[in-house]
N, C-alpha and C positions, 0 to 999 in steps of 0.2 A: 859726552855727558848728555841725560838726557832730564828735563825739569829738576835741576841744579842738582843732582846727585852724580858726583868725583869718581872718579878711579884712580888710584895712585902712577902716578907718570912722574916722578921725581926725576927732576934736574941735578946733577949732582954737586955742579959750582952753585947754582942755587941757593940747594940745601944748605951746602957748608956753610955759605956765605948767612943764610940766618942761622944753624946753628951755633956758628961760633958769636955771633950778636944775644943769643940767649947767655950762653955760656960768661961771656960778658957782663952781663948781668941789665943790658937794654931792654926787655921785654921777657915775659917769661914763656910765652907762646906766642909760633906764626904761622897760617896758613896760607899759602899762595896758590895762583892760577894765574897761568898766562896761555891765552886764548888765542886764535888765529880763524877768523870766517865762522866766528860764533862756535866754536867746538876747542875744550881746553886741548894744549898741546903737553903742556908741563904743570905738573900740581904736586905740592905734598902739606902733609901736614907735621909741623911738630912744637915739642914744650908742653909745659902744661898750660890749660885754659883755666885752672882754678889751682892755685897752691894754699890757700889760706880760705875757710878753715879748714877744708879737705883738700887731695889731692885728685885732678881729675885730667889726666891727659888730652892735647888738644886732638881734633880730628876734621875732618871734611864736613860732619852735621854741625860742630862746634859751633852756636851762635855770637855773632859779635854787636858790641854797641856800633853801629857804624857814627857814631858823632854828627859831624860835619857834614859827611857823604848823603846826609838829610838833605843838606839845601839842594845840589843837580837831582836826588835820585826821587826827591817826592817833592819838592816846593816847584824844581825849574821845570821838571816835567808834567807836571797838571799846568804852571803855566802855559807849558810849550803846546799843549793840548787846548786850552782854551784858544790861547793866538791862532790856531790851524782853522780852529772852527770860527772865529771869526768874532767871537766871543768879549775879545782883551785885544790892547795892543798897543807893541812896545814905547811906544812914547808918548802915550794920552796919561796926564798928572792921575797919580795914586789917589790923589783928591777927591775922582772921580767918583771912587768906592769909598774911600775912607773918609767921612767929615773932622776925621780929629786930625788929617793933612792941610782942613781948609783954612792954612793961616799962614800970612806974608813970610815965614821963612822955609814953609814948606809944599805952598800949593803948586808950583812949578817941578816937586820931583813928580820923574818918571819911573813906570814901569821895569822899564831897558837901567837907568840909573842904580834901584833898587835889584835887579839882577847883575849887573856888573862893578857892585860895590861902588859905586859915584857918588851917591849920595848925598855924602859929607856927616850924613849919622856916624856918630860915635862905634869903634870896634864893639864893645860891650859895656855892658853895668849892669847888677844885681839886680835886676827888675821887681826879685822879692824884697828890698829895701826901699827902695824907691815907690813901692806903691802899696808899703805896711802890709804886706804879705795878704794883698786883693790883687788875684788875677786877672778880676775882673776891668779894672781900673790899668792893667798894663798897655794898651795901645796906647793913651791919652798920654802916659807917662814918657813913651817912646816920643810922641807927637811933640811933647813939651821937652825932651831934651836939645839944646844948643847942636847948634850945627855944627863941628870941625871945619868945615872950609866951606865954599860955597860949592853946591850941587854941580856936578860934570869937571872937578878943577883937580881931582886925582884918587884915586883908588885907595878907599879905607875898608881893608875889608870888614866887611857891618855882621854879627850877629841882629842887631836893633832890626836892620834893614830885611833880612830875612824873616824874620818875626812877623816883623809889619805885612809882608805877600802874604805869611800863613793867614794871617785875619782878615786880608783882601780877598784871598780865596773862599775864605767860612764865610766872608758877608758876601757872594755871589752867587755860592749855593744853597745859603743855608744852611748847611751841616758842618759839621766839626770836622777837622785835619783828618783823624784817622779816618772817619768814614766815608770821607772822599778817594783818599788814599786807596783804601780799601777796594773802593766799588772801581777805580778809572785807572787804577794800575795794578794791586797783587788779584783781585779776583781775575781777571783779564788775561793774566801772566801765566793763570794756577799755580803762587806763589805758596808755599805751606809753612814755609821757614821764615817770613819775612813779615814783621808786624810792628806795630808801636805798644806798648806795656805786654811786656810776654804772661801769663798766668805763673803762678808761682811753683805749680807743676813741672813746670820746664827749666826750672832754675840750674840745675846738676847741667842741665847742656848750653851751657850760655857761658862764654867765658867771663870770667869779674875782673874788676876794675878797683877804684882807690879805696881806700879804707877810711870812709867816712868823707866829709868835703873840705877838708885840707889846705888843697890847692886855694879854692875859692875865698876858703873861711880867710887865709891868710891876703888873699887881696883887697877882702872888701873890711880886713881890720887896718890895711896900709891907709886904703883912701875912700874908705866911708867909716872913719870914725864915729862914734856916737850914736851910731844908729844898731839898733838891735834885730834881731830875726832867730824865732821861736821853731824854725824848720831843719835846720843844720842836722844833718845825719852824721853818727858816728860809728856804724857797724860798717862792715865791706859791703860797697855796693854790688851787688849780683843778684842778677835778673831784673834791678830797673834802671833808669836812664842814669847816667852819670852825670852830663851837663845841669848846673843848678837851674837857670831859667826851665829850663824843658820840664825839669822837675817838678818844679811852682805850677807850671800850666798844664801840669795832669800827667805830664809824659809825652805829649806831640806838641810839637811847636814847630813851625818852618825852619827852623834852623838844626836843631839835633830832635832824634827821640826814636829812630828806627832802628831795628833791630834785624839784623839777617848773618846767614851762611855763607861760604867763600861761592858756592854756585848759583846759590842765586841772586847775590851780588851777580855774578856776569849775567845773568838773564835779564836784571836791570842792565847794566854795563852796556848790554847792547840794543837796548833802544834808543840809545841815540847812535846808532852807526846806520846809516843810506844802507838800504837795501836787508838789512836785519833786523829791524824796528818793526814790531809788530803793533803800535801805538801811534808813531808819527812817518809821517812821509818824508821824501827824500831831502825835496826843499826844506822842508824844518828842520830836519838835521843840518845842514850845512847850516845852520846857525850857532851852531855849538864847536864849529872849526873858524866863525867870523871874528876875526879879531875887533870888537867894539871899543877899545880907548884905544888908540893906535898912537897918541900923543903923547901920554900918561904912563906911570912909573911904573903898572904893571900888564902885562898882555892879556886881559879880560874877554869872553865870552861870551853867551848865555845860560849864566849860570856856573858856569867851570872857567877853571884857569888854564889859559895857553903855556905850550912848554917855551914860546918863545920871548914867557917874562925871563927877565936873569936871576939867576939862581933858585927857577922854579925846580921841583924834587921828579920832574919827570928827569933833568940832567942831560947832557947833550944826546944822550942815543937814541932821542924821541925826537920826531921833525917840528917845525917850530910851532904848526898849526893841531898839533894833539894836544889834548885837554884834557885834563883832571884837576883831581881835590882830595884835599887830605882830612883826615876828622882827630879830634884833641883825643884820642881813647889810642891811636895809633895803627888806624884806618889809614888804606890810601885805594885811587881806581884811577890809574891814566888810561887812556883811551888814544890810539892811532888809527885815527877812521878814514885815512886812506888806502891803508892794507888791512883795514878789519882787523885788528889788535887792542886788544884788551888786557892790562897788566893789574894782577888784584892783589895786596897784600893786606891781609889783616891780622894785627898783633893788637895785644890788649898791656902796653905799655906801664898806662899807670897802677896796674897791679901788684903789690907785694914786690914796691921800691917805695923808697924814701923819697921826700923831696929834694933836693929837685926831680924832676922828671926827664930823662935823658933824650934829648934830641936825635932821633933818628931820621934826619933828612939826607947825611949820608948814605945810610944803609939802602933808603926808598933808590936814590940816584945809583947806587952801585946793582941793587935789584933789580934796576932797568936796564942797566946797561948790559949785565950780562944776559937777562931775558932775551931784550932787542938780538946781541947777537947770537944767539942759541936760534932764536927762530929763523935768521937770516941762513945758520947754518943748515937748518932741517930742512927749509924748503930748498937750499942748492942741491942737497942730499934726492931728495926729491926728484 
């Protein structure tokens, strides 16, 4: 492959193994890539990426919500780019930048905290309730929520916390997420497929997601009663973000809001691999293999998750120090950066199902396993 455009190289246990996961009825389309020294080895495409209102079969250009895959692939790596140059660094208090940190329960977190989920911020909250649906007024809101635990005492993973680095980043440079984004990673990359708010031109190649906000509307009628919010979407979401914060904040936010292909996902994928990183050096990457809570209930990173938390979705055939992340839309990218291995699945899960939404952490674990030994196979073939 060359500037994220596939050839079909289908794996055949692969395939089955998500075909019969569609068939199932877990997701309705998946595209994979499983990479080796930056070049995919196995790839295909199948499902549909839009079944409602139209039908539009998935393919290699197919774009996907990456979710989650936001926080490593655009908040940890302009960090990780800042700390090289000298700029940030990982344990000087958040405070530092943010004055709505500067107060006894929060002027002590760090940088490193707030990328390895330590924090003690709270997983999530409707930030468009909480702040009468002003964007503007969302860091202070973040700032004023109670702690979970105290900072460094175990691993929550934070949407809040991620949030918070994107507005550390905007008030460093100046400019807004995407257009940092923009300028210090996809221009850089010559990225074409990979953006935050796609135009509504491109909507037919973008795969969709739930139908209307469902999911959310039903949590925050569990446990913010009383409180109302005039934004709730109810048409299928396709072509803009799915996560409701990201939403409220225009469509970029450090935590979800990016948009990209199964290929040029690996173009990102491999900027954090030594030696294939056209963005960071060596030494910086190995900090994406450093296990940072070594004491703590999960094996955290910079930025991504180690495979050697327990019952992380890399699953035993990934060695204990590869790292990845999963995104809520049914995104995942583990990474084995000691052989140069890159495993890419991207399905658009909450699409055209019902709630609940079905847990595919088996399917991710059984995806790596059989990749891992496929590759293991090719190269003895070799």
């Amino acid at each position: 492959m060359s500037n994220g455009r596939v050839i079909n190289k289908a794996n055949s246990s692969i395939s089955a193994l998500l075909h019969a996961s569609i068939e199932d009825g877990n997701f309705p389309s998946a595209v994979y890539i499983v990479a080796e020294k930056g070049q995919c080895v196995f790839a295909d495409a199948l499902g549909d990426a839009v079944r409602e209102p139209a039908q539009h079969p998935a393919s290699f250009e197919t774009i996907y919500d990456l979710a989650s895959l936001t926080k490593p692939f655009v908040t940890g790596l302009l960090c990780a780019r800042l700390i090289e140059r000298g700029e940030l660094t990982l344990d000087e208090p958040v405070a530092n930048h943010l004055t709505e940190f500067d107060r006894p329960d929060k002027d002590k977190i760090t940088v490193r905290q707030l990328l390895t989920h330590t924090s003690g911020l709270p997983a999530w909250r409707p930030l468009y309730l909480l702040t009468d649906g002003r964007p503007e007024a969302t860091l202070r809101a973040i700032a004023e929520e109670p702690l979970e635990l105290p900072a460094g005492a175990r691993v929550i993973y934070s949407d809040l916390g991620f949030i918070a680095l994107g507005f550390l980043l905007q008030k460093m440079s100046g400019r807004i997420l995407a257009d940092i984004a923009g300028s210090e990673i996809i221009e850089r990359l010559g990225l074409k497929s990979t953006f935050f708010n796609p135009i509504q031109a491109m909507q037919t190649g973008i795969a969709a997601c739930e139908s209307g906000n469902a999911y959310e509307r039903d949590m925050c009628e569990r446990d913010f009663a009383g409180r109302t919010y005039a934004g709730w979407r109810s048409d299928i979401i396709w072509g803009e973000v799915h996560d409701g914060n990201a939403h409220f904040l225009g469509g970029a936010a450090g935590h979800a809001g990016l948009f990209s292909n199964a290929g040029e996902t690996l173009l990102l994928a491999n900027q954090f691999i030594a030696g294939l990183s056209d963005l960071l050096s060596a030494t910086t990457c190995d900090l994406f293999r450093q296990n940072m809570t070594p004491e703590l209930n999960e094996a955290r990173s910079f930025a991504w998750q180690l495979a050697a938390t327990p019952e992380s979705t890399a699953g035993s055939a990934l060695p204990p120090d590869a790292f990845g992340h999963n995104g809520f839309t049914g995104t995942s990218c583990w990474i084995d950066a000691e052989n140069k291995r890159a495993f890419i699945l991207l399905t658009n899960r909450t699409h055209a199902h019902k709630l609940p939404f079905t847990n595919i952490n088996s399917v991710r674990r059984e995806f790596h396993r059989i990749a891992a030994e496929a590759l293991d196979t090719n190269s003895a073939v070799k």
